[in-house]
N, C-alpha and C positions, 0 to 999 in steps of 0.2 A: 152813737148814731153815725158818726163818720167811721165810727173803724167796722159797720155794720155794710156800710155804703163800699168801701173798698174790698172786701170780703168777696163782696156779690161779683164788683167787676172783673176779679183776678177771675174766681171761678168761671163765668161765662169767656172767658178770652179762653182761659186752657180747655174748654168742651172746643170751642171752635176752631181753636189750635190743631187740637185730635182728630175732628171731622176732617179737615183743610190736607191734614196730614195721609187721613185713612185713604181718602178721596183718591189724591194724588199716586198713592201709591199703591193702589188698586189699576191706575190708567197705566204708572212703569213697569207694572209685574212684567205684562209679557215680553217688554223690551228687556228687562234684566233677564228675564229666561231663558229668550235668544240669546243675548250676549256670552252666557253662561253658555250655552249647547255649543256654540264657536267656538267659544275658550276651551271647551273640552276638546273637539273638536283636532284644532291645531296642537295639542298639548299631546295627545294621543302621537298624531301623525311628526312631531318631533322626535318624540320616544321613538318612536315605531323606525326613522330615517337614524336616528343615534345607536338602536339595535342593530341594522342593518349593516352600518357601516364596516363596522369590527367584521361582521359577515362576512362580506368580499372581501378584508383583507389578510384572514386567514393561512391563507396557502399565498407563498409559504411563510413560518412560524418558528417558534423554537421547538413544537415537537415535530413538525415533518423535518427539520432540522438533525434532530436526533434520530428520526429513523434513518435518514439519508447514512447520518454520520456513522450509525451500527451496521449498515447494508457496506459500507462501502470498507468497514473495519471488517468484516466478515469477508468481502472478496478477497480481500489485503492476504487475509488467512491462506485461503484457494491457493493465492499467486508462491506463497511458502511452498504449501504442498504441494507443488507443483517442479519448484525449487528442488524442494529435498528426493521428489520421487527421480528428477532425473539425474541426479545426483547421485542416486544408488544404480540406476538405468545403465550411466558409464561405467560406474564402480563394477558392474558385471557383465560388463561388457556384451551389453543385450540389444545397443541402440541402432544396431545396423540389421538388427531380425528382420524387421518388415520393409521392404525393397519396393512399396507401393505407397502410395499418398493418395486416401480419397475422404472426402470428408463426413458421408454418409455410408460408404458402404465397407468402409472398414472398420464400422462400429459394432460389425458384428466377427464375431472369430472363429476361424473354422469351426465346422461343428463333427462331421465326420471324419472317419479316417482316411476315404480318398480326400477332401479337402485339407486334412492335415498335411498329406504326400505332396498335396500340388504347388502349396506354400513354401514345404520344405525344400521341393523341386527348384521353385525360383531362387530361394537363398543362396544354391549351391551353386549359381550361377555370377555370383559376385564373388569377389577376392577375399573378403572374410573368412570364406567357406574352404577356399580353395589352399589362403595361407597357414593359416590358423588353425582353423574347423572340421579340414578334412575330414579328421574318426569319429564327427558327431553323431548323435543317435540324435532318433524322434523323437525320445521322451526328453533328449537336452535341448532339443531347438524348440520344446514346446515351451520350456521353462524364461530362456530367454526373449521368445517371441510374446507371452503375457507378462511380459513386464515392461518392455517397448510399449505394448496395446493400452495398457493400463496405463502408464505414461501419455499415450496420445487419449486417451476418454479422459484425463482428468485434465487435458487441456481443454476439450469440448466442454468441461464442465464449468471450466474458469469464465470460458467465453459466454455460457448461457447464463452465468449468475451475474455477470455485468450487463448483455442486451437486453432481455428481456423484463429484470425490475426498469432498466432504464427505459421503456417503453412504456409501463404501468404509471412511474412516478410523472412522466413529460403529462402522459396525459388527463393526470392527476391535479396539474399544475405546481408541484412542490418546488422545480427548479426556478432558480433566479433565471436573471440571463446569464450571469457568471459562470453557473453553474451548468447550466445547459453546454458552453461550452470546452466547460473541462470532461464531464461524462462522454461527450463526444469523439472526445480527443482519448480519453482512457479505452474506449471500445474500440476506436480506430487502431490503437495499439493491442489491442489483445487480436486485433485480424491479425496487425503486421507479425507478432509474437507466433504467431502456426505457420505462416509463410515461410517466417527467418527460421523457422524449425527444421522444415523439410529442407528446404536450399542449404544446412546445415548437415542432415544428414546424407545429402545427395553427394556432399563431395568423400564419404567414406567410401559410398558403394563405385565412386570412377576408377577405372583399371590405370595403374600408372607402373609402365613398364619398365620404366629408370628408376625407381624407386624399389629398394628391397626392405626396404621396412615395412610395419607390419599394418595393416590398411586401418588407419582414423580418421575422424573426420577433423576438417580442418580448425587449427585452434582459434585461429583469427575468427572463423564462422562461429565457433562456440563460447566464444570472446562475447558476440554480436548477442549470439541466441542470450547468453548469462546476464549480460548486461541490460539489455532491452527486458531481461524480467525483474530486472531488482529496480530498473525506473521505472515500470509499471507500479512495482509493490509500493516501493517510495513514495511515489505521487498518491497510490490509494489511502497509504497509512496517514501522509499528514492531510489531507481532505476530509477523510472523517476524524481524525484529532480534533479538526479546526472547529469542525463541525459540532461536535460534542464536548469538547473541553473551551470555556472561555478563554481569553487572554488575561494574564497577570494587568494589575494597576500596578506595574512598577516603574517607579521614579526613576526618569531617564537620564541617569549620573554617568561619567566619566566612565566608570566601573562598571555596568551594566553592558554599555556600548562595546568595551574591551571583551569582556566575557562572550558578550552574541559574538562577534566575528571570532573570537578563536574557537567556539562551538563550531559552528559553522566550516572551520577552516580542517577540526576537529573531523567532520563528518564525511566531509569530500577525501580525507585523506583514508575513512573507513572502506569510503564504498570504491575507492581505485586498489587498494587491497584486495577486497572480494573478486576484482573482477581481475587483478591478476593470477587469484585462485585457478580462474579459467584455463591461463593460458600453463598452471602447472599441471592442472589436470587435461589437457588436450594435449601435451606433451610427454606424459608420466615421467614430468621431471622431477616428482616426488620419490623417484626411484634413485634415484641419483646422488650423488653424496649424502648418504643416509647417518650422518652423526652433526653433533650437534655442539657448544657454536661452533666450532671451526668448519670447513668443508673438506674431507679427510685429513691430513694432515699440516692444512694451509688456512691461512685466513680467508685468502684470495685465491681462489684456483687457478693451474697453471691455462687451464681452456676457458676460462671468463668469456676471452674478446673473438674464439678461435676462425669464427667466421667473417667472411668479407662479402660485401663492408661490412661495417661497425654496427651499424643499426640494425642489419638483420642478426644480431643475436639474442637482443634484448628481444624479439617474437620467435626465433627459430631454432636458439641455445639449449637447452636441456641445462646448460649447465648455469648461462647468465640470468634465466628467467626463474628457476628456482632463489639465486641471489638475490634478484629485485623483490621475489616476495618475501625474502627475510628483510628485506632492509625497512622494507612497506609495514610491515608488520612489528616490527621492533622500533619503528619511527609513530606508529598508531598509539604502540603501547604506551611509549613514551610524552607523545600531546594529551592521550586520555589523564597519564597521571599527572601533568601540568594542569589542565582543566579541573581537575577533582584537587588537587593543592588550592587554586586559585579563587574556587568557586566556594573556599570554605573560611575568607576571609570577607566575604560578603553575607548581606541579610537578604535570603532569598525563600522563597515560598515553598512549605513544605514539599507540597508536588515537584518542585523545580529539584532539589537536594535531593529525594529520594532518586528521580530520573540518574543523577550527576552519580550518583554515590553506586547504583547499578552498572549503569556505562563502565565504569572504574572496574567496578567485580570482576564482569563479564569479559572485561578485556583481557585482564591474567587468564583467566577460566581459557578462554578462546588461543592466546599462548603458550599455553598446556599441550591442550588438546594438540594444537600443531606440532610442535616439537615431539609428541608423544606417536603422533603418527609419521614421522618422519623415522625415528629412532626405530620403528617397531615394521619398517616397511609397508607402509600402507595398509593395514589393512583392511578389510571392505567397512567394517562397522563402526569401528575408531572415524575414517577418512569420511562419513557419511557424517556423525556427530560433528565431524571438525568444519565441513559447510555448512551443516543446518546452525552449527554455532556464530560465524560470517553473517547468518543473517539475522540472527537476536542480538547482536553486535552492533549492527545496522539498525534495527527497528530501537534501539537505547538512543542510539544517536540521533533518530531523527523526533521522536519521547523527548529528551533534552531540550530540539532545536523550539517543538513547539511549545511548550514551557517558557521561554525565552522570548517569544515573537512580541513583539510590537502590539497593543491595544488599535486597533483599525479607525484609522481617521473618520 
């Protein structure tokens, strides 16, 4: 009877339990449903600000990064051939053909044969023509004149493959600010680079009537021209290295530190080499004690110093500035095979070793080549290999330096 009694009461509390329950929660639905359309709601619009965000900060990236860094390895390229074409320009002695400078409208090259006369007409009006050239023919001056031309259109061409992507990518937004104003500085240089050209070839074509030597242009000016393109190249090649190749994580020891500045010390002593090339080949002091080591029969030649003062020899000797470029060059050869001794008693990063271990090659290879053009009298195609070699020589070295560089704070 009482377990009959307690039965009943459980049951009726748990029906009224469920009513009390259903009730209530029939009155909260719609407040849970709002609450729920809000929650979505906001949930949505976070996503939506968290997608976003990466959005804008896209540009720039590591792939505009690497196009930057292929674009500006690819001008790098240009600024070589540019290098090696005028390099065979003087080897034939073509760079004083064209007696005019315009930017646009000597892009085009005589097309007739009165206009071929009228070209050839002006030439003959300079001292090339007059000391040298006299018995030339038209079909020789046409030869030398497309290879000056071809020379100057592959500067126009260096020039438009730095302005014009630089113009796409600004307004693309890929550059940093950094960066904005190194590409600046790189095209402000490829202007100066065509100006220092002409003012370069302007001093071949002056008449100088105390002078019986035979009209070149001046070496100091082709010093300038050589030089100002191998710091264009330099600057392009290690910007897009930078660009595209990480920096090493390596542990900044004692050893390391030693190694970067003799790299380094290494490289400055590469590229003041090349750019004494200049002053042998605006001199054709290549021609001049043509045997090898001694200088004819001396160590030390009796005309070393012969000019006064002193310091006009080392730029105006034929005989002292040949010297400097053997000492340059046999003192290169010598810090490379130091660096490559040195660099193989440390644990460095495959890429780092290979760079070291090429540098080393190239540098014998590039010591060859010179001596071999020396011995053999310059000749056109040997003397062409042996600059185009100065500057794979130069692109090892500065390969190396990036390899080495500092992980960026």
């Amino acid at each position: 009877m009482l377990l009959s009694s307690l039965r009943t009461t459980v049951l009726c509390g748990c029906r009224s339990v469920g009513k009390g329950f259903q009730h209530s929660g029939l009155q909260r639905t719609p407040h849970l449903r709002q609450w729920l359309v809000k929650r979505g709601q906001s949930t949505v619009t976070v996503e939506a600000g968290a997608t976003s965000a990466p959005a804008a900060a896209t540009v720039p990236n590591a792939a505009t990064n690497r196009i930057l860094g292929r674009w500006l390895l690819g001008c790098s390229g240009l600024v070589v051939g540019a290098v090696v074409l005028g390099g065979v320009t003087r080897l034939t002695e073509s760079g004083l053909s064209m007696v005019d400078w315009h930017l646009v409208r000597e892009m085009k090259p005589p097309q007739s044969q009165a206009e071929w006369e009228a070209e050839f007409s002006k030439y003959q009006q300079f001292p090339e023509f007059k000391i040298m050239n006299h018995d030339m023919t038209l079909s020789e001056f046409k030869f030398i004149f497309y290879m000056e031309w071809g020379h100057r259109m592959w500067g126009r061409l260096v020039g438009l493959a730095y302005i014009l992507p630089t113009i796409y990518f600004w307004r693309k937004g890929y550059f940093t600010r950094s960066m904005k104003g190194k590409v600046l500085g790189l095209c402000g240089f490829v202007f100066f680079q065509g100006l220092l050209g002409w003012y370069m070839v302007k001093s071949g074509l002056e008449e100088k009537p105390e002078s019986y030597d035979i009209p070149r242009v001046s070496q100091y000016r082709l010093s300038a021209h050589l030089g100002s393109a191998l710091l264009l190249y330099c600057a392009s090649l290690w910007t897009g290295l930078t660009l595209l190749r990480p920096a090493h994580k390596l542990a900044e020891t004692r050893q390391l530190m030693q190694l970067r500045r003799f790299a380094k010390g290494t490289g400055a002593l590469v590229f003041l080499t090349a750019l004494s090339g200049a002053f042998v080949a605006g001199l054709d002091a290549g021609l001049v004690y043509n045997s090898f080591p001694k200088m004819g029969e001396r160590w030390i030649p009796d005309d070393l110093l012969a000019f006064s003062p002193t310091l006009k020899n080392f730029f105006e000797n034929p005989t002292t500035v040949q010297f400097d470029h053997r000492i340059l060059a046999i003192s290169s050869l010598t810090a490379i095979t130091g660096l490559y001794m040195f660099s193989r008693r440390m644990v460095l990063p495959r890429r780092a070793k290979i760079a070291i271990s090429l540098l080393a090659a190239m540098a014998y290879t590039q010591v060859a080549l010179g001596i071999s053009t020396l011995l053999l009298y310059v000749p056109t195609p040997l003397a062409a290999t042996h600059q185009s070699g100065s500057v794979a020589l130069l692109t090892l070295a500065i390969w190396v330096l990036a390899e080495l560089r500092k992980l960026p704070k």
